[in-house]
TITOR-577498 format. One record per atom (N, C-alpha, C): residue number from 1; chain; x, y, z. Coordinates in steps of 0.1 Angstrom, whole numbers, plus 5000, padded with zeros to 4 digits. Layout:
// residues N
NUM:A:X:Y:Z
...
This chain:
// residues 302
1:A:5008:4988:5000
1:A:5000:5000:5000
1:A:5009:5013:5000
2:A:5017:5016:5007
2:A:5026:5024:5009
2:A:5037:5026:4996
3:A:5038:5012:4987
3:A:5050:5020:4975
3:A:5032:5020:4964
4:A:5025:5020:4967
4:A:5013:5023:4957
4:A:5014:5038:4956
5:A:5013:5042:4973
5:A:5012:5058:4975
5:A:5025:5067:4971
6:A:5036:5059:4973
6:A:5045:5065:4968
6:A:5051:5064:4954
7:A:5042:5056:4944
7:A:5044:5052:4932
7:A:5033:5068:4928
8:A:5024:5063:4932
8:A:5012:5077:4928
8:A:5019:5091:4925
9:A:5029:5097:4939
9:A:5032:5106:4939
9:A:5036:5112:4932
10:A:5050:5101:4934
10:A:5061:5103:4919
10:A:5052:5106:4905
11:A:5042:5099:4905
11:A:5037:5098:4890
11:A:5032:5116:4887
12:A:5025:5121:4900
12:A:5018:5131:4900
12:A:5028:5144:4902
13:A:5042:5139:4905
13:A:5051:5149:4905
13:A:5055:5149:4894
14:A:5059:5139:4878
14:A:5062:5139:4870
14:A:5054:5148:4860
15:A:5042:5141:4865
15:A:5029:5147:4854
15:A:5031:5163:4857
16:A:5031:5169:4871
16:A:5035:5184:4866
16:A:5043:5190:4866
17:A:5056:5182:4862
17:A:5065:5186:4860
17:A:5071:5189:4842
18:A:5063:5178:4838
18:A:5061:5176:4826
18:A:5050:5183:4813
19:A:5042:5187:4823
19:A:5029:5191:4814
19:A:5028:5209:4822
20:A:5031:5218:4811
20:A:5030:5232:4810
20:A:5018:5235:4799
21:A:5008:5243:4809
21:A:5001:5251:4800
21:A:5003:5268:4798
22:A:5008:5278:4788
22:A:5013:5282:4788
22:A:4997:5293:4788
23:A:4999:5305:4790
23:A:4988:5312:4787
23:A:4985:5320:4772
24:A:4975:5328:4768
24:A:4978:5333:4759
24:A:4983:5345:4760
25:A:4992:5353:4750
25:A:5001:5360:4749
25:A:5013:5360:4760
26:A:5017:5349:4760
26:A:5029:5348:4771
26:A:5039:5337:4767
27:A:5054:5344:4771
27:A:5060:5332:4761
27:A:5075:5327:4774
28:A:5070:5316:4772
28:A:5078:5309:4785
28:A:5092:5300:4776
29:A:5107:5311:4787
29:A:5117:5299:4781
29:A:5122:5290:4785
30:A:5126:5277:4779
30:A:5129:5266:4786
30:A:5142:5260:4784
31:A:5150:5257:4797
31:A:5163:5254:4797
31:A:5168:5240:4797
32:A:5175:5230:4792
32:A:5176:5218:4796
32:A:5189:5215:4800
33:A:5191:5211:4810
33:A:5203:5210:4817
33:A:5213:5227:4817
34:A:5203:5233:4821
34:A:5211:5249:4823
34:A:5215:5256:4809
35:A:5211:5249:4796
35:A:5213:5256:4789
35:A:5197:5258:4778
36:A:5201:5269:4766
36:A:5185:5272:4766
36:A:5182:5263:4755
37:A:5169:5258:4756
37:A:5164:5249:4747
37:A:5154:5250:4739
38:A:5143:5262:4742
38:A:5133:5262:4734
38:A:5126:5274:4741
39:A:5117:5282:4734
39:A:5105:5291:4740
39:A:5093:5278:4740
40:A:5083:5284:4751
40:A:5065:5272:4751
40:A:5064:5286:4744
41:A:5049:5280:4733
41:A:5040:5291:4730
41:A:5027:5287:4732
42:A:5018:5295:4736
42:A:5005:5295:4741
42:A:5000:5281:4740
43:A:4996:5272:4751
43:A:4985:5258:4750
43:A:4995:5250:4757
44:A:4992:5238:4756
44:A:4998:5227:4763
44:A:5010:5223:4756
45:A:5020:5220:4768
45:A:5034:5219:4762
45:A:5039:5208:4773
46:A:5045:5197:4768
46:A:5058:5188:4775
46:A:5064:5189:4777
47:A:5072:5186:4784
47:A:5088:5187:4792
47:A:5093:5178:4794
48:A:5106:5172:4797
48:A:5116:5164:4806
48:A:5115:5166:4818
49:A:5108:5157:4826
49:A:5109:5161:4843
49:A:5124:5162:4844
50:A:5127:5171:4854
50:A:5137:5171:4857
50:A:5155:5173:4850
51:A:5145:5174:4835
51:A:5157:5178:4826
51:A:5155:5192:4825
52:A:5142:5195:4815
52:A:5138:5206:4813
52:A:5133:5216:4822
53:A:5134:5226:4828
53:A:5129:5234:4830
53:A:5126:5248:4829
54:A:5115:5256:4833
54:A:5109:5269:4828
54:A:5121:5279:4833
55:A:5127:5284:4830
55:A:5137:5298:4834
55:A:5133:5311:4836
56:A:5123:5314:4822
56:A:5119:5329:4820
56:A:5104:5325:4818
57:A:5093:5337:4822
57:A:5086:5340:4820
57:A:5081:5355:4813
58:A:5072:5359:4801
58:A:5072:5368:4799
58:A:5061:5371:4791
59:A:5057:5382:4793
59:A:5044:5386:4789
59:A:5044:5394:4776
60:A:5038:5391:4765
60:A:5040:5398:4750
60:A:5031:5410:4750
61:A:5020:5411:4757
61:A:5012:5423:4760
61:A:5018:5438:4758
62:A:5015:5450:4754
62:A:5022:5462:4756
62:A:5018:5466:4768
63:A:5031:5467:4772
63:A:5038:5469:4789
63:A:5040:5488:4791
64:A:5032:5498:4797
64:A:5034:5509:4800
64:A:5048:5512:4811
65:A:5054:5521:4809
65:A:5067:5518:4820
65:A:5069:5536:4824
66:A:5069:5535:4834
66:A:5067:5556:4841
66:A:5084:5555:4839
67:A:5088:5564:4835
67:A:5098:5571:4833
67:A:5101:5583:4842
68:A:5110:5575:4853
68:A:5114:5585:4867
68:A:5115:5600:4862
69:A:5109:5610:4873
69:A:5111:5627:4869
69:A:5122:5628:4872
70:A:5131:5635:4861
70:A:5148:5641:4864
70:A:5147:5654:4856
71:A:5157:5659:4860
71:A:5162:5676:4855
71:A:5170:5674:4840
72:A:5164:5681:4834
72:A:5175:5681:4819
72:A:5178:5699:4817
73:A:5191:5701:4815
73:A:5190:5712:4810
73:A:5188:5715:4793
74:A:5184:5724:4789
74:A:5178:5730:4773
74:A:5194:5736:4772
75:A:5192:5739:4757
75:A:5205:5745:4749
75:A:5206:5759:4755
76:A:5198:5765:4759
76:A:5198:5783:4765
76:A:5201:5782:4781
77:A:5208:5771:4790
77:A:5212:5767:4800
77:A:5195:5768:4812
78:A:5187:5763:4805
78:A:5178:5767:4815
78:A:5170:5749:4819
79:A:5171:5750:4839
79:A:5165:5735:4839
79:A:5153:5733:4838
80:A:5153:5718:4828
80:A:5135:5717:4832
80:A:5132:5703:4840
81:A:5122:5701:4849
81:A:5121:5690:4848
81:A:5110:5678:4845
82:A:5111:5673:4839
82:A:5106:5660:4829
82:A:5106:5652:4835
83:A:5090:5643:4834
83:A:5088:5629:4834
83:A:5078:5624:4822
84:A:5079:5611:4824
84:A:5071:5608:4807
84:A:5070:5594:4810
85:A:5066:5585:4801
85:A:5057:5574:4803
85:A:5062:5570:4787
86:A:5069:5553:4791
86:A:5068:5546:4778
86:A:5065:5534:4777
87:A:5062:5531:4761
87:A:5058:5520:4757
87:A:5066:5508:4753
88:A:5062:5497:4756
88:A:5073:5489:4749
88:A:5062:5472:4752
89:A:5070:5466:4740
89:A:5063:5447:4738
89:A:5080:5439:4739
90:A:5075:5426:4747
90:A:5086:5416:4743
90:A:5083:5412:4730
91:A:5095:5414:4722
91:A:5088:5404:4709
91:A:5097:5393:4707
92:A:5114:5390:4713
92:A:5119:5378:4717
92:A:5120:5374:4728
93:A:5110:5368:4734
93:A:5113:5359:4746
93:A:5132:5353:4749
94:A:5136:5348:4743
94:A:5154:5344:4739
94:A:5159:5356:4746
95:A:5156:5364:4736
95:A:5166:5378:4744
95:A:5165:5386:4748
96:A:5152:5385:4752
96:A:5148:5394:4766
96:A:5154:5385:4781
97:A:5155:5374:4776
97:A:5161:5368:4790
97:A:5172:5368:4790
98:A:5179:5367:4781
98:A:5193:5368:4781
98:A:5202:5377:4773
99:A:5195:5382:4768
99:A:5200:5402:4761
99:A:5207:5408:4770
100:A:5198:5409:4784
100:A:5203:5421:4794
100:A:5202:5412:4808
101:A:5207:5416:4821
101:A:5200:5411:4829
101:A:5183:5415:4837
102:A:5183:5427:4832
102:A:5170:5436:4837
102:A:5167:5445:4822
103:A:5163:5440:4816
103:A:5159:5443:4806
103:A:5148:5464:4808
104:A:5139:5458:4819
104:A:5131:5472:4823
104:A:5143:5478:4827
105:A:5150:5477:4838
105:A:5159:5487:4841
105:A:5168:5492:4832
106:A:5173:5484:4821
106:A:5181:5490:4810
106:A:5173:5503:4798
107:A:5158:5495:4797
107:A:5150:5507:4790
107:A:5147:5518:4797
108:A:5147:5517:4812
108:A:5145:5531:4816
108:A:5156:5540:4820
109:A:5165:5536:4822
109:A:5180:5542:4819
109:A:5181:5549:4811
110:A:5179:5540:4796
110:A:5182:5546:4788
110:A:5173:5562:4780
111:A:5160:5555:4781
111:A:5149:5567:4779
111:A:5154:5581:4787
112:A:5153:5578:4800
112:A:5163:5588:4807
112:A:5174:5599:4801
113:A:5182:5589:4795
113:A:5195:5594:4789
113:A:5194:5601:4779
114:A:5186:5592:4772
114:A:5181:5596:4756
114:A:5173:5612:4756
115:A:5168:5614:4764
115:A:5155:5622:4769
115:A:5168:5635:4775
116:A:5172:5635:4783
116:A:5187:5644:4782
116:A:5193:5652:4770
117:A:5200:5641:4763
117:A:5203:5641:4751
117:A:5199:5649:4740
118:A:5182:5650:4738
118:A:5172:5653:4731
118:A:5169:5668:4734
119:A:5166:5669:4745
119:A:5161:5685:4749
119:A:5175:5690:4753
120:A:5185:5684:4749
120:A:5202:5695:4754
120:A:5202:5701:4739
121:A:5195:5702:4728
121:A:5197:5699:4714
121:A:5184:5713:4718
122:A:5179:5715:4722
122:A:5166:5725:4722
122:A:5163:5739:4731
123:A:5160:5749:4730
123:A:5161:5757:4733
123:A:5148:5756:4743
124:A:5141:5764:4755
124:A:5133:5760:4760
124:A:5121:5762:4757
125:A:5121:5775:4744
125:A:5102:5776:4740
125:A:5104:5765:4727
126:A:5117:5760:4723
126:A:5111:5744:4715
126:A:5107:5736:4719
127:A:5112:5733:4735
127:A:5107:5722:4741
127:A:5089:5721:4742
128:A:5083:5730:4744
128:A:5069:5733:4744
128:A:5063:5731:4738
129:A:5068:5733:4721
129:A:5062:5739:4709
129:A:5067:5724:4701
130:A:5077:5713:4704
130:A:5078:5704:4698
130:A:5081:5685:4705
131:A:5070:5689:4713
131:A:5069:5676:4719
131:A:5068:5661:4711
132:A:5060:5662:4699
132:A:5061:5656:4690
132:A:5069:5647:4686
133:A:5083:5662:4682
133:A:5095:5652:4678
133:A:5100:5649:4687
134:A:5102:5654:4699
134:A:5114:5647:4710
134:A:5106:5635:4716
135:A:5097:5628:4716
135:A:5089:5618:4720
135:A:5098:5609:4703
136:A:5096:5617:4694
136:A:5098:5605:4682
136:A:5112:5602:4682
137:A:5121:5613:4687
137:A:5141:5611:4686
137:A:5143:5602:4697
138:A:5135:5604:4709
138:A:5134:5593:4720
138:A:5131:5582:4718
139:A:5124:5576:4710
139:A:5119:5562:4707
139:A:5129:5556:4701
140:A:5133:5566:4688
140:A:5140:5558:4679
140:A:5155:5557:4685
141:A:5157:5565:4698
141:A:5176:5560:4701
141:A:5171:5547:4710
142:A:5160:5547:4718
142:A:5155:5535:4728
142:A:5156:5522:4718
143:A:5151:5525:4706
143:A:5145:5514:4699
143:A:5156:5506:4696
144:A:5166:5518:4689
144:A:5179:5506:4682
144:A:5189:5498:4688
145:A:5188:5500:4704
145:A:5195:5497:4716
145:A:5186:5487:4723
146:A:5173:5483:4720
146:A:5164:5474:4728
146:A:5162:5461:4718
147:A:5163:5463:4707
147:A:5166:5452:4699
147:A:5172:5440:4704
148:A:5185:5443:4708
148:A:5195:5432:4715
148:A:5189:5426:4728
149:A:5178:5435:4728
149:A:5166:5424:4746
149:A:5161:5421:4742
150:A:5155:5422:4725
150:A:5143:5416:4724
150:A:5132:5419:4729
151:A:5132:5438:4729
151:A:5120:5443:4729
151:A:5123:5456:4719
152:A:5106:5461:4716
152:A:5102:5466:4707
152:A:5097:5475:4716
153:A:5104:5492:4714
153:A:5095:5504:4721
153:A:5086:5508:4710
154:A:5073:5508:4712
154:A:5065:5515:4707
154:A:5062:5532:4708
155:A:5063:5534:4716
155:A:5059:5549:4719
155:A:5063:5558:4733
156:A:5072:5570:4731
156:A:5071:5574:4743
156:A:5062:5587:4745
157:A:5060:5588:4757
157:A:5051:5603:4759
157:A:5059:5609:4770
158:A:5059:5625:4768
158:A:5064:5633:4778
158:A:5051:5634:4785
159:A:5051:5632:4802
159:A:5034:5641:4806
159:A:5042:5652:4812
160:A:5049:5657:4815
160:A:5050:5672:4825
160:A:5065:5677:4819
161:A:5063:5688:4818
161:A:5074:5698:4817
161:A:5078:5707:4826
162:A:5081:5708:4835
162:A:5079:5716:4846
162:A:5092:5726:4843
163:A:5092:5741:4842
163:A:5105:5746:4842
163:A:5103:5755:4861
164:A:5117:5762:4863
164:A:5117:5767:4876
164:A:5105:5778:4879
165:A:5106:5783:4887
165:A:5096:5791:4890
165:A:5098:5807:4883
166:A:5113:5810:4883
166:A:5114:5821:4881
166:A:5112:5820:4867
167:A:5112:5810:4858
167:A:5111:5812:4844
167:A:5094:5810:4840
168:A:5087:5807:4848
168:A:5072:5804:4849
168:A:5068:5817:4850
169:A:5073:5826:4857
169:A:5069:5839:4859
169:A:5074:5848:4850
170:A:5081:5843:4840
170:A:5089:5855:4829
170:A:5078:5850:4817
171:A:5076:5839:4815
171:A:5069:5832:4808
171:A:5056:5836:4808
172:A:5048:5836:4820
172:A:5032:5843:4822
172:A:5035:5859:4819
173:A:5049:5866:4822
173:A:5042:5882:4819
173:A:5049:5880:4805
174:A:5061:5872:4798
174:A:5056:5875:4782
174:A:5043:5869:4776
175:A:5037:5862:4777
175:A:5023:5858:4776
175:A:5010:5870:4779
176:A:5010:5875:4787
176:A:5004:5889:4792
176:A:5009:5900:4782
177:A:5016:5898:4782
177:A:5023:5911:4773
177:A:5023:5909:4759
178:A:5022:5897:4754
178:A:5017:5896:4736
178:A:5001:5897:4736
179:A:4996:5894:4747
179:A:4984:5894:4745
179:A:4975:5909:4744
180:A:4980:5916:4755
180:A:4982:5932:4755
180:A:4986:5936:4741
181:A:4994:5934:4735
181:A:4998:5941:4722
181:A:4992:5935:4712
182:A:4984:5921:4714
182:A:4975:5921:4701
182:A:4963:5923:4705
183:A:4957:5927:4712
183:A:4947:5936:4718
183:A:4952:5953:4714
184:A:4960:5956:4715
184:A:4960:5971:4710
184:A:4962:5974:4698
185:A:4966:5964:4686
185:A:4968:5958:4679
185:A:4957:5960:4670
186:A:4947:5951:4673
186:A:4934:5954:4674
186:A:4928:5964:4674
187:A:4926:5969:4685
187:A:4920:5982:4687
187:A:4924:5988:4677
188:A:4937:5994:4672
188:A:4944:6003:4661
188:A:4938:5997:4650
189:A:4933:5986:4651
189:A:4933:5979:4633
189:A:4917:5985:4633
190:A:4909:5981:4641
190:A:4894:5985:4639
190:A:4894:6002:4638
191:A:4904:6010:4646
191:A:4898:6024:4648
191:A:4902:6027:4632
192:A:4916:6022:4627
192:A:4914:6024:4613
192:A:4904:6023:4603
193:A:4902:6007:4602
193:A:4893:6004:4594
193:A:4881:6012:4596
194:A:4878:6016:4611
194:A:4867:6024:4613
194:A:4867:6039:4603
195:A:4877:6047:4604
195:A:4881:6058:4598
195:A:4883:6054:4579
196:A:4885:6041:4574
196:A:4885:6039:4563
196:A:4874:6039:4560
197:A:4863:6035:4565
197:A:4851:6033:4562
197:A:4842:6047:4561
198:A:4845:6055:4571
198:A:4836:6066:4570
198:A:4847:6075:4560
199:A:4851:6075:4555
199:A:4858:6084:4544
199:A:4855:6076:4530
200:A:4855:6064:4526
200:A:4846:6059:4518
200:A:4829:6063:4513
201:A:4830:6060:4529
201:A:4814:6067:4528
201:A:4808:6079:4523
202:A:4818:6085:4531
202:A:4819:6101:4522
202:A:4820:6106:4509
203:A:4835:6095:4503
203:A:4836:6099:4491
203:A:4822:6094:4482
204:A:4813:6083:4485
204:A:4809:6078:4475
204:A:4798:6088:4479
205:A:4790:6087:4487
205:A:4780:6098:4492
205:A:4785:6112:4480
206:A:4797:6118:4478
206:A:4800:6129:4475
206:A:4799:6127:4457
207:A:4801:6116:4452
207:A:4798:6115:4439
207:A:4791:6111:4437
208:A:4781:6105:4447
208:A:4765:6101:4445
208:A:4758:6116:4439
209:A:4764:6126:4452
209:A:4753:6141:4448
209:A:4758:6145:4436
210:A:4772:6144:4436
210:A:4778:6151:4421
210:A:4771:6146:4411
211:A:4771:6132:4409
211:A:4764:6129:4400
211:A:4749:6132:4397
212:A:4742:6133:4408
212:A:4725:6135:4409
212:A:4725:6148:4402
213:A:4736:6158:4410
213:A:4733:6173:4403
213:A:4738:6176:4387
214:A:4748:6167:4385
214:A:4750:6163:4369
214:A:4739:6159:4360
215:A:4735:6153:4366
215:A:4725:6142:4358
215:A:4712:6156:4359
216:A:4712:6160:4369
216:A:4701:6175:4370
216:A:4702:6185:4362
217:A:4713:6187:4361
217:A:4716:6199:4352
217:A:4712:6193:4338
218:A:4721:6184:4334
218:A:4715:6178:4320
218:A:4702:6175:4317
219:A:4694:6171:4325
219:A:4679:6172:4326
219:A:4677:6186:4321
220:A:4680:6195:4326
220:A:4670:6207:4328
220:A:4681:6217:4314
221:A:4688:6214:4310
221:A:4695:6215:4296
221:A:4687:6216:4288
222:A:4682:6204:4289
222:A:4675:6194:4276
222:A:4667:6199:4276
223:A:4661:6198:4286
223:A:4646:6206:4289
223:A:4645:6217:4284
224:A:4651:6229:4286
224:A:4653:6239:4283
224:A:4656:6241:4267
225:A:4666:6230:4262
225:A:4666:6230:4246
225:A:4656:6226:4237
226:A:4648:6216:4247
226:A:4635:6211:4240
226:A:4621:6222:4238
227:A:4624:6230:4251
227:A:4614:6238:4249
227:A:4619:6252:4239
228:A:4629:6257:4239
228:A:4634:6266:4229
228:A:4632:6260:4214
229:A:4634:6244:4213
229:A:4631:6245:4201
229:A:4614:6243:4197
230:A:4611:6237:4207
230:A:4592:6238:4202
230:A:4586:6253:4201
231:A:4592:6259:4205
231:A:4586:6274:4207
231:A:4591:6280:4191
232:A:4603:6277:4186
232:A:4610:6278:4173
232:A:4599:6270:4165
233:A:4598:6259:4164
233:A:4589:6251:4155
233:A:4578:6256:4155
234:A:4570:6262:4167
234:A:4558:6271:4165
234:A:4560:6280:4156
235:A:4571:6286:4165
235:A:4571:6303:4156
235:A:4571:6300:4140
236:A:4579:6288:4133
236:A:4579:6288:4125
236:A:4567:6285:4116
237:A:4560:6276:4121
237:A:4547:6274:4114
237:A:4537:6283:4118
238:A:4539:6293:4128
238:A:4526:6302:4125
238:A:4535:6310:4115
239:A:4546:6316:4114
239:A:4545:6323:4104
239:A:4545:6317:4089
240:A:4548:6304:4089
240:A:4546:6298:4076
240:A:4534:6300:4073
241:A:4523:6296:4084
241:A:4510:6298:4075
241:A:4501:6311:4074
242:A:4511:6323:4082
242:A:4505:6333:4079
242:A:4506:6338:4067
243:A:4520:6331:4063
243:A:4526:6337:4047
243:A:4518:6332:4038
244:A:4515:6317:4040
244:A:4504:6308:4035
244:A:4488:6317:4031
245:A:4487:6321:4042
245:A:4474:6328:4042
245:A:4473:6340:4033
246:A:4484:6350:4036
246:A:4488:6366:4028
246:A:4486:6358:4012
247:A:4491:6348:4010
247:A:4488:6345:3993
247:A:4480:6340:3988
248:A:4470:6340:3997
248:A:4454:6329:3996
248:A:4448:6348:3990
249:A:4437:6347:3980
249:A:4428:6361:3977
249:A:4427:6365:3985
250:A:4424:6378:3988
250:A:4419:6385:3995
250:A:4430:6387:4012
251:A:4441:6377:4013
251:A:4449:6378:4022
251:A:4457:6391:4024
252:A:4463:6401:4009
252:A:4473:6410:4018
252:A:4454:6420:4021
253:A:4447:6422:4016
253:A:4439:6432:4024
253:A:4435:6427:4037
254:A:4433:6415:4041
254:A:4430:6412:4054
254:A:4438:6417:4064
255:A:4456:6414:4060
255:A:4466:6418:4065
255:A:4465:6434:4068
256:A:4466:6439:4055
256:A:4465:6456:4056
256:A:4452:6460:4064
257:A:4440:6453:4065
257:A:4436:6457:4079
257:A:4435:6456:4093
258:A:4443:6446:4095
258:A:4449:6443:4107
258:A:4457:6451:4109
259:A:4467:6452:4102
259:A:4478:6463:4105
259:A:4472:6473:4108
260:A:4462:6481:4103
260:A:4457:6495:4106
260:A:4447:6494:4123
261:A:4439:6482:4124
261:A:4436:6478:4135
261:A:4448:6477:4147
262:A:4459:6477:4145
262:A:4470:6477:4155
262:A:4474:6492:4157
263:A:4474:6497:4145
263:A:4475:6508:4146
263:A:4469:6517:4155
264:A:4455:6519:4153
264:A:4448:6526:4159
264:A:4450:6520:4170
265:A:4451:6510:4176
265:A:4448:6503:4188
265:A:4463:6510:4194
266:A:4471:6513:4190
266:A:4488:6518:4194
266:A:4484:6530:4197
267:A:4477:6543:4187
267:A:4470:6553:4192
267:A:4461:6558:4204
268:A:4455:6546:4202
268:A:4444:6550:4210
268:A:4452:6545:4227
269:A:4462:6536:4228
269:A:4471:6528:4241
269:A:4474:6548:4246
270:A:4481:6549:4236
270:A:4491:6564:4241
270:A:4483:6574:4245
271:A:4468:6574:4233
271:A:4464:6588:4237
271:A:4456:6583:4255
272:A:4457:6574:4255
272:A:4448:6573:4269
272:A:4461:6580:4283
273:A:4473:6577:4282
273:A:4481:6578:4289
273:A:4481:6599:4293
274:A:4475:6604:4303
274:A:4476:6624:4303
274:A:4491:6627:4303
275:A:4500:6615:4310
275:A:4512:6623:4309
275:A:4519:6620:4298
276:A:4516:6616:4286
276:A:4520:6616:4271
276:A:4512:6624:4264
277:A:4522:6634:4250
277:A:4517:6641:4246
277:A:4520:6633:4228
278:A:4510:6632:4226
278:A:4507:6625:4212
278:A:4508:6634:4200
279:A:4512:6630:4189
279:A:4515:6640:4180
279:A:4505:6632:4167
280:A:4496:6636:4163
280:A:4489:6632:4154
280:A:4495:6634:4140
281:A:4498:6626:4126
281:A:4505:6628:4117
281:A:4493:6642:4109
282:A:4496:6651:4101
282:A:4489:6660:4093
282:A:4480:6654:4086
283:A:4489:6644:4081
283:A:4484:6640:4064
283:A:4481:6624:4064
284:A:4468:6622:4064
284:A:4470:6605:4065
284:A:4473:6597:4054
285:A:4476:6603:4047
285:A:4487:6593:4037
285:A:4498:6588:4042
286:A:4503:6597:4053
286:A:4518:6593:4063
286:A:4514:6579:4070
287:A:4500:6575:4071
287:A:4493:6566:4079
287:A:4498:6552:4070
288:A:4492:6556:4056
288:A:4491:6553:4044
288:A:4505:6539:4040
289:A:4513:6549:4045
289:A:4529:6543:4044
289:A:4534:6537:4051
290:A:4531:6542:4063
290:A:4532:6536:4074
290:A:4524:6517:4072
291:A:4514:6517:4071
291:A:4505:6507:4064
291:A:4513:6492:4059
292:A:4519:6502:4044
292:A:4525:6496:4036
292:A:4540:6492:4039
293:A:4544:6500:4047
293:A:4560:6497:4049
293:A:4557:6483:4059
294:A:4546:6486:4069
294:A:4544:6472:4075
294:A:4544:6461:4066
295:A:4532:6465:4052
295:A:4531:6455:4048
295:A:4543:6448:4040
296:A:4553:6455:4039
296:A:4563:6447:4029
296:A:4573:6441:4043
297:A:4570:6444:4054
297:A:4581:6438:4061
297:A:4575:6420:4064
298:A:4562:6422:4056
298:A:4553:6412:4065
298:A:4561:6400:4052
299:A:4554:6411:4039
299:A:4559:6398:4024
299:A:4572:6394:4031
300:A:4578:6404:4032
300:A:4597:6398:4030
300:A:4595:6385:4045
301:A:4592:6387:4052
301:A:4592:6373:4064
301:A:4588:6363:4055
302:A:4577:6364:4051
302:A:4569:6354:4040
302:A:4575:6351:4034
């Protein structure tokens, strides 16, 4: 009964000794007699009791890693201090175990270093304004140095920039002070534009009237030429048809009594006036001629 129990044991110590289930994304390495013999990959895996066994464990997952806060100085001798957060995957199990002996502590060293290195190359308003790249110059010095562990940095990020206090406070009043000047800036650009506008306004207002009183005068031109000449085209056809008329029978005696009708009517205007002294002709034949001299001024119009 007793070598049954102790046959069982053994058996049950063999069995897990022998039988690894490995997890998924995790890559286990295995040594056989102290030296390396193979990675397990994810599921059920055998072993050599007591030949083989597991050495390394490692997780293929992307692994976040805080990147201790240290002081860097910038190219214009001013300190800042930085911390940042990086990324990184095992992607050789082999030589992540045996690449380094601390593989984390060699990538955070180095990020460190690297991250030094990076912003000594920078002045301190680039560090602000180009976090971008120094996150990308940092990855790629980590990257070609982490190969030999058999890890892959994916990404780093700066979170905090902290510079000293006295440069915090030079920093807030030039900030105050650009902002002041594009505010007055402003102000200057609108009171301009303000003053461009109302002198626009004016000019166009001022050859709006010019033109209204242009365009008025020419109106009243026209007007005035149209009515000089209708008054002309009258005059002309009344006397055309009076000439018309004088040559129809009996026209110059109608004429020659009109004339003498104006006549008298001229006489009789004066003699009414007491403070005019009228002079009656002797001889009305003088009348006579008078008559007739009308009447030829009348042909010759005709």
């Amino acid at each position: 009964m007793e070598i049954a129990i102790i046959t069982l044991v053994i058996a049950l110590i063999f069995i897990t000794r022998s039988i690894k289930v490995v997890p998924q994304q995790h890559a286990w390495v295995v040594e056989r007699l102290g030296k390396y013999h193979g990675t397990l990959t994810p599921g059920l895996n055998i072993l050599v009791p007591f030949v083989d066994r597991v050495a390394y464990k490692h997780v293929l997952k992307e692994i976040p890693l805080d990147i201790a806060s240290q002081v860097c100085i910038t190219r214009d001798n001013t300190q800042l201090q930085v911390d940042g957060i990086l990324y990184f995957q095992v992607t050789d199990a082999m030589r992540a175990s045996y690449g380094s002996s601390n593989y984390i502590v060699a990538i955070s060293q180095l990020a460190q270093t690297s991250l030094r290195s990076v912003i000594g190359k920078l002045e301190l308003d680039k560090t602000f304004e180009e976090r971008d790249i120094i996150n990308a110059q940092v990855v790629a010095a980590i990257d070609e140095a982490a190969l030999n562990w058999g890890v892959k940095v994916l990404r780093y990020e700066i979170k905090d920039l902290t510079p000293p206090k006295e440069i915090l406070h030079a920093m807030q009043a030039q900030i105050t002070a650009e902002r002041e000047k594009r505010a007055l800036i402003a102000a200057s650009e609108g009171r301009r534009q303000e003053q461009i506008n109302i002198a626009t306004g004016e000019r166009e207002a001022f050859i709006a009237r010019s033109e209204g009183e242009k365009q008025a005068a020419i109106n009243n031109a026209q007007g005035q030429a149209a009515s000089i000449t209708a008054v002309a085209e009258a005059t002309a056809q009344a006397i055309e048809r009076i000439a018309s008329a004088i040559k129809q029978p009996g026209g110059e005696q109608a004429v020659q009594l009109k004339v003498a009708e104006k006549a008298v009517e001229a006489y009789s205007k004066v003699a009414a006036d007491a403070n005019t002294t009228l002079i009656v002709p002797g001889n009305m034949s003088e009348v006579s001629a008078l008559i007739t001299s009308a009447m030829k001024m009348v042909m010759l119009k005709g």
